[in-house]
C-alpha positions as protocol buffer text, in pm:
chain_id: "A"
residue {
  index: 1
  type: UNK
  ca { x: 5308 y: 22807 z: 8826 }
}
residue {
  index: 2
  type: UNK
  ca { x: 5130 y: 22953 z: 8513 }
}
residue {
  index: 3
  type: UNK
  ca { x: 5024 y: 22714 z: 8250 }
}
residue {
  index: 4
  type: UNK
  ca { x: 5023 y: 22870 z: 7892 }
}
residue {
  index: 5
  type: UNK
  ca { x: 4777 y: 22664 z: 7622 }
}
residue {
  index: 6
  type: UNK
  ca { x: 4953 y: 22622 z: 7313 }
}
residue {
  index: 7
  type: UNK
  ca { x: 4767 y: 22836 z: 7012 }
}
residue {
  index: 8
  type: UNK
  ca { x: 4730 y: 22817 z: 6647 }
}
residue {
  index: 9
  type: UNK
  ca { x: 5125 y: 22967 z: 6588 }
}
residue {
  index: 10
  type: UNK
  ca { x: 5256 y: 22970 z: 6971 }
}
residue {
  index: 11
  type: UNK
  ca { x: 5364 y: 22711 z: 7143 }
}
residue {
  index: 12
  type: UNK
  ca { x: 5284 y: 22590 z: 7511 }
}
residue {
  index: 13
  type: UNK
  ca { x: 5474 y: 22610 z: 7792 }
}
residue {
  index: 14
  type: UNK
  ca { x: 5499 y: 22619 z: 8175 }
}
residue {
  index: 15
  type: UNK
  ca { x: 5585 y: 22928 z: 8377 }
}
residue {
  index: 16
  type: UNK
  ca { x: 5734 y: 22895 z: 8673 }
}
residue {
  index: 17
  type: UNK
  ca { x: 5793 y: 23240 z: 8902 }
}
residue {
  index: 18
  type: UNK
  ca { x: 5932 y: 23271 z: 9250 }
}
residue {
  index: 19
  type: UNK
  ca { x: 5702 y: 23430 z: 9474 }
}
residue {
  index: 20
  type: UNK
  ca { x: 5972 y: 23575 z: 9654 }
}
residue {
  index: 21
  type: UNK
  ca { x: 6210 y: 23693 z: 9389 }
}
residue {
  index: 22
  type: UNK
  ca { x: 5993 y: 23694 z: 9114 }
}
residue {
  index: 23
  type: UNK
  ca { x: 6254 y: 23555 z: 8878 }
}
residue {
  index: 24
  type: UNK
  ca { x: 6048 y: 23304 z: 8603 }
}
residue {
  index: 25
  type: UNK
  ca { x: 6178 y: 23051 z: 8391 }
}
residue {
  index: 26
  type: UNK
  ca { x: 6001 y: 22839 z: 8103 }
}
residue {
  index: 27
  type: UNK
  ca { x: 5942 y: 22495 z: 8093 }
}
residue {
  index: 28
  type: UNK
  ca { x: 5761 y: 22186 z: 7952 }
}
residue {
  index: 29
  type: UNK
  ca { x: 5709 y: 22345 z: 7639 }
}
residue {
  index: 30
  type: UNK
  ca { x: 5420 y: 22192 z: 7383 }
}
residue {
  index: 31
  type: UNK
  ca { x: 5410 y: 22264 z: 7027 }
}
residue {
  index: 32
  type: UNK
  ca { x: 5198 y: 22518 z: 6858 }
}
residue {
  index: 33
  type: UNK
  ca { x: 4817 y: 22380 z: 6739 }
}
residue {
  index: 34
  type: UNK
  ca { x: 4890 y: 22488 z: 6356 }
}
residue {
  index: 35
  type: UNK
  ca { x: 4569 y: 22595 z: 6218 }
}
residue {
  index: 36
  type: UNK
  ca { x: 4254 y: 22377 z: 6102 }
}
residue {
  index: 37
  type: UNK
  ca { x: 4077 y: 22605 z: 5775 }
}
residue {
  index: 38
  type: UNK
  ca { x: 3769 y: 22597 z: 5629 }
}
residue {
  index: 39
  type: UNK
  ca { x: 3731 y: 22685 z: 5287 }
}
residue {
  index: 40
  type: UNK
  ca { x: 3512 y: 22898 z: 5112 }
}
residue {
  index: 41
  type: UNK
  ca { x: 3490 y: 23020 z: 4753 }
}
residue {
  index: 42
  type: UNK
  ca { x: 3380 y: 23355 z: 4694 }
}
residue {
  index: 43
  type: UNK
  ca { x: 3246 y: 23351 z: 4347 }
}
residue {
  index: 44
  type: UNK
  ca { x: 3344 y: 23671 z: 4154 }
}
residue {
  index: 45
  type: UNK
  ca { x: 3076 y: 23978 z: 4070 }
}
residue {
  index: 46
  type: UNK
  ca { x: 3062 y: 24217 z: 3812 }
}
residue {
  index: 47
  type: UNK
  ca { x: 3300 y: 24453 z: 3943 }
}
residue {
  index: 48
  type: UNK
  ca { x: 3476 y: 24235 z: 4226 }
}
residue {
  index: 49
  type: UNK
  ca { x: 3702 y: 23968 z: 4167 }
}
residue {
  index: 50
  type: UNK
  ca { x: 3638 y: 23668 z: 4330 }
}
residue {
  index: 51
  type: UNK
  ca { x: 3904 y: 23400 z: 4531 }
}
residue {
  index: 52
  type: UNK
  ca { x: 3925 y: 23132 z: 4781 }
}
residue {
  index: 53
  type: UNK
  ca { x: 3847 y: 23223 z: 5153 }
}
residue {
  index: 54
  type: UNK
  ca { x: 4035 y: 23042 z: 5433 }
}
residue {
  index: 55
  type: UNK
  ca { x: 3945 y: 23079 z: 5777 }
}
residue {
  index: 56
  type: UNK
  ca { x: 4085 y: 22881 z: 6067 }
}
residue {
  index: 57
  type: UNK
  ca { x: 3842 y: 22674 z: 6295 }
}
residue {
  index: 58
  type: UNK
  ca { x: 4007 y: 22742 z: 6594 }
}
residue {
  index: 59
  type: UNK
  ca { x: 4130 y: 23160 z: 6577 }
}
residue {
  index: 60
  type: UNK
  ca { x: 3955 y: 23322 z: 6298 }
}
residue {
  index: 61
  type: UNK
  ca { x: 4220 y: 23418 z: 6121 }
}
residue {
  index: 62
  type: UNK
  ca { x: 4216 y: 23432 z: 5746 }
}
residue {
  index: 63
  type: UNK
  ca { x: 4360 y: 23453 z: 5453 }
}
residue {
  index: 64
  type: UNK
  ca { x: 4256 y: 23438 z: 5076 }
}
residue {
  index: 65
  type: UNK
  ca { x: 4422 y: 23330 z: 4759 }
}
residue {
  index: 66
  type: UNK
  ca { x: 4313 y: 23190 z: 4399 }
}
residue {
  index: 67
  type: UNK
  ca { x: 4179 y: 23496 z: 4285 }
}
residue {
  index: 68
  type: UNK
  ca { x: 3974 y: 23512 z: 3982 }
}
residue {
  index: 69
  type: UNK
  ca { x: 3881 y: 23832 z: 3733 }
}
residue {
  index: 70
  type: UNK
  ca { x: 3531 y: 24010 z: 3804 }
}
residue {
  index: 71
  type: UNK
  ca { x: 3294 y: 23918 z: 3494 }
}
residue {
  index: 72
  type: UNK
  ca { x: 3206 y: 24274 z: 3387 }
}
residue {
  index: 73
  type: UNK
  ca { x: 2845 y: 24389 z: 3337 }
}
residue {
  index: 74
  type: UNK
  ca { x: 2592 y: 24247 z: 3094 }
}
residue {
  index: 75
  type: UNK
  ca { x: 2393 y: 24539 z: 3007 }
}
residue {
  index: 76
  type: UNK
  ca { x: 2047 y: 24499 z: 2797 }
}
residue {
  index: 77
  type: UNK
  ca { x: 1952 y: 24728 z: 2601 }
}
residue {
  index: 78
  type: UNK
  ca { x: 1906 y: 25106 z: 2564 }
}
residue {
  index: 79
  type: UNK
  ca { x: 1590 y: 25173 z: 2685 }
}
residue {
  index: 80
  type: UNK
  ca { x: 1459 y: 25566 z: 2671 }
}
residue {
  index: 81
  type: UNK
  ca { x: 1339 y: 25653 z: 3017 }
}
residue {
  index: 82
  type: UNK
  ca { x: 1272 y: 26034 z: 2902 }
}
residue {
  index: 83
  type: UNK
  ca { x: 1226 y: 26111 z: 2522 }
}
residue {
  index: 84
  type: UNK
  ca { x: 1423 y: 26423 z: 2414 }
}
residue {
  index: 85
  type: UNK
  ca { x: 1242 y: 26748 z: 2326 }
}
residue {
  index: 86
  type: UNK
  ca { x: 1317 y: 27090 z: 2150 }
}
residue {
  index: 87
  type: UNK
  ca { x: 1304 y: 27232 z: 2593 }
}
residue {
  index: 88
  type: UNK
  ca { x: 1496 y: 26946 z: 2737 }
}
residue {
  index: 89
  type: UNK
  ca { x: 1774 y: 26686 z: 2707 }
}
residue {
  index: 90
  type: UNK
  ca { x: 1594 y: 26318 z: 2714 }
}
residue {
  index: 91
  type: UNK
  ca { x: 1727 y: 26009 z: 2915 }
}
residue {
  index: 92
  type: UNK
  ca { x: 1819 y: 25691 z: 2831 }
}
residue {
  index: 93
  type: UNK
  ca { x: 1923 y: 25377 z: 3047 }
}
residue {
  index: 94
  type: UNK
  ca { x: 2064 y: 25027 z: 3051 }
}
residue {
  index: 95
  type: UNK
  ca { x: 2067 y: 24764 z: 3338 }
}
residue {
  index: 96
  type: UNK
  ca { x: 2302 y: 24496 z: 3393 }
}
residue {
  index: 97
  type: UNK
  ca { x: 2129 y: 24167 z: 3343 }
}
residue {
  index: 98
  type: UNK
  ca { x: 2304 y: 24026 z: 3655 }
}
residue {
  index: 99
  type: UNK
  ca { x: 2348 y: 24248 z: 3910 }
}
residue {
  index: 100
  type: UNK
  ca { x: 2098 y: 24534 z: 3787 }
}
residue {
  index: 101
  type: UNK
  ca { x: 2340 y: 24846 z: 3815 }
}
residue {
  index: 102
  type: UNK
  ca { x: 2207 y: 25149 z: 3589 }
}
residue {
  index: 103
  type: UNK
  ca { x: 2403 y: 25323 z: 3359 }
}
residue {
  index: 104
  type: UNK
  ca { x: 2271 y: 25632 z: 3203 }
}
residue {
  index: 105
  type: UNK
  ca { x: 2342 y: 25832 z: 2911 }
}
residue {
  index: 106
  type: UNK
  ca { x: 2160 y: 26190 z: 2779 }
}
residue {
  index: 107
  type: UNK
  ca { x: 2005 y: 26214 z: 2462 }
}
residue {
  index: 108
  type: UNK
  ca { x: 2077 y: 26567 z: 2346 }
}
residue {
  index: 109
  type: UNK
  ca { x: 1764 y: 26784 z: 2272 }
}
residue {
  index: 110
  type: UNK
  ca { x: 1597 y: 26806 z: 1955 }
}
residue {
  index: 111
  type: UNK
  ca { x: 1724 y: 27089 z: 1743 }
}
residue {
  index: 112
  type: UNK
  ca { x: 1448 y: 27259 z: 1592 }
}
residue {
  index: 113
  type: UNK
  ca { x: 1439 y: 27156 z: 1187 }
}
residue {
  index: 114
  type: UNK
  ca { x: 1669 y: 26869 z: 1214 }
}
residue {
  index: 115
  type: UNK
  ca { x: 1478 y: 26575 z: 1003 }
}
residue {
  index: 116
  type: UNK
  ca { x: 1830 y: 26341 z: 950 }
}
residue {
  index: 117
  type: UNK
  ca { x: 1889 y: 26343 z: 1339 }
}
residue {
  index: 118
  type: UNK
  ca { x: 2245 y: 26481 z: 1230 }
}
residue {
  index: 119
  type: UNK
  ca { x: 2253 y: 26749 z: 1459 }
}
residue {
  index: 120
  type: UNK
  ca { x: 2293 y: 27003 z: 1174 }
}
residue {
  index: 121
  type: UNK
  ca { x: 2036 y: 27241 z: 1034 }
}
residue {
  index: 122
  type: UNK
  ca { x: 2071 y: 27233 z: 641 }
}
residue {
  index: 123
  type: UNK
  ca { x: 1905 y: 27235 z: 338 }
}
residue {
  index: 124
  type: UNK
  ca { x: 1951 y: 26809 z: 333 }
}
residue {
  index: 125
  type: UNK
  ca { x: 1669 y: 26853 z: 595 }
}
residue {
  index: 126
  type: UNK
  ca { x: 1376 y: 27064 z: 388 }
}
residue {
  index: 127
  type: UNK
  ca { x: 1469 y: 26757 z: 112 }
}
residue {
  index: 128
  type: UNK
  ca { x: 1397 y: 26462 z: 341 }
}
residue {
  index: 129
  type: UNK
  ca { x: 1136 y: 26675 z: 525 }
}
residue {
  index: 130
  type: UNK
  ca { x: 986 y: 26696 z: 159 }
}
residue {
  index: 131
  type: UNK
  ca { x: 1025 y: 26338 z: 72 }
}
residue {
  index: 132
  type: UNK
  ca { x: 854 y: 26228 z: 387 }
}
residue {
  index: 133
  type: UNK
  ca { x: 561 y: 26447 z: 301 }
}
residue {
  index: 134
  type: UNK
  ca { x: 578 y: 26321 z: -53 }
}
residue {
  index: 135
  type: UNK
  ca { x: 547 y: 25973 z: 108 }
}
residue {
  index: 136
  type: UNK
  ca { x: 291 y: 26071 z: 364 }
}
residue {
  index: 137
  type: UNK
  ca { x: 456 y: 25956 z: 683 }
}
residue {
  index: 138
  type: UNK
  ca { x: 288 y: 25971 z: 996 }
}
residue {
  index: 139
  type: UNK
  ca { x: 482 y: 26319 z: 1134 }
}
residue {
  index: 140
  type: UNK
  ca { x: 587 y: 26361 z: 1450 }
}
residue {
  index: 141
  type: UNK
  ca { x: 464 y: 26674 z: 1672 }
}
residue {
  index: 142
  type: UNK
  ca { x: 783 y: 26825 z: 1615 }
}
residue {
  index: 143
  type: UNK
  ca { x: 752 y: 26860 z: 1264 }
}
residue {
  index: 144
  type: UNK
  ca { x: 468 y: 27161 z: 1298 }
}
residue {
  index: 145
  type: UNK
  ca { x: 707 y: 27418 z: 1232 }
}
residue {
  index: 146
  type: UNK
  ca { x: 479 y: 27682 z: 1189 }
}
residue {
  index: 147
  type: UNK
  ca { x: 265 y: 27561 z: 1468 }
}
residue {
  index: 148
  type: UNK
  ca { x: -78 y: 27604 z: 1310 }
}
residue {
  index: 149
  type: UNK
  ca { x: -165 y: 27157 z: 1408 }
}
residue {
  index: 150
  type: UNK
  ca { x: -136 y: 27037 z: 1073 }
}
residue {
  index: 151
  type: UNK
  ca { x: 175 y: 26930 z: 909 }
}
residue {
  index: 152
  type: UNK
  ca { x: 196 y: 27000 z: 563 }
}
residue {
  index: 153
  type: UNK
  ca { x: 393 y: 27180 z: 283 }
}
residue {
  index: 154
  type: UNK
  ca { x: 388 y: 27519 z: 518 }
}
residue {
  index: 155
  type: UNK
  ca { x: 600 y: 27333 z: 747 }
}
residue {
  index: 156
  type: UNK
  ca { x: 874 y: 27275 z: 504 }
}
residue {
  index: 157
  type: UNK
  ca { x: 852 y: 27619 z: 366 }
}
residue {
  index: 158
  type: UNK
  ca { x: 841 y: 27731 z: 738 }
}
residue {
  index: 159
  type: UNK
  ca { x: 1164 y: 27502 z: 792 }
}
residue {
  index: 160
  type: UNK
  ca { x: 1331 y: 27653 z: 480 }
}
residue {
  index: 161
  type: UNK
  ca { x: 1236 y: 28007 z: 561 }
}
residue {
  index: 162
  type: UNK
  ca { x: 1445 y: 27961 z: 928 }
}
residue {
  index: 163
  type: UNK
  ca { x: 1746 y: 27879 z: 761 }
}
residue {
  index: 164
  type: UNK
  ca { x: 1727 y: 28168 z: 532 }
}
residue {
  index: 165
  type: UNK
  ca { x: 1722 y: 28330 z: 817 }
}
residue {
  index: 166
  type: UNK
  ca { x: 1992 y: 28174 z: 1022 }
}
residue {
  index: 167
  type: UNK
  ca { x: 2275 y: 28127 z: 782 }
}
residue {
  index: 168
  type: UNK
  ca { x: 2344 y: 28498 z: 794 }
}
């Protein structure tokens, strides 16, 4: 006699084998325990989506259902982690306000004589270099075109004289 507990989706039931033929026969059977579940709900993230967790008491088993969307990243703003130079592309990042993934994007380097920030070399740029002198800005660095520390009228004849001598 072998008595079989009943589990969550099997029933119960009482096994009876001859010990000298070995033929076995079921009996008394007792219905299955169904299961008992917990539940748990699994908020979503910024890239998961989030649901309802079951998970029965008695087995462990498990299954989930009401599934919701993920929420998507709330990025701050574009901060620059490495400024862009005339040598090197520059760096800027972003983190997501909730779950603080990075995302990155390059900030191309500085072409040499470009004032507007257009990414073109033209005459536009000895004008608004000009102006800016005209309205004595505070220059940046990069704006010593001829290199000699002070920026001044050279520099925009130095800027001029390069694209006479790159629009071949």
């Amino acid at each position: 006699i072998n008595i079989i507990s009943p589990t969550c989706v099997e029933q119960g039931y009482t096994l009876y084998t001859c010990s000298t033929c070995e033929y076995s026969y079921k009996d008394n059977f007792t219905d299955a325990l169904g299961h008992d579940y917990s539940t748990e709900i699994i908020p979503p993230t910024c890239t998961e989506q989030g649901y309802t967790l079951y998970t029965c008491l008695k087995c462990g088993s498990t299954y989930k259902d009401a599934y919701t969307d993920s929420t998507g990243h709330e990025f701050g703003e574009w901060i620059i982690e490495k400024p862009a130079s005339e040598e090197e592309n520059g760096l800027e990042v972003r983190t997501c306000m909730i779950c603080s993934e990075r995302e990155t994007r390059v900030i191309p380097k500085i072409l040499f004589g470009d004032i507007d920030g257009n990414r073109e070399v033209n005459v536009m740029d000895v004008m608004a270099f000009a102006q800016l002198l005209v309205n004595n800005f505070q220059a940046k660095e990069s704006y010593d075109f001829n290199e000699d520390g002070i920026i001044d009228v050279l520099d925009v004849m130095t800027l001029a004289q390069y694209l006479v001598d790159t629009s071949h």
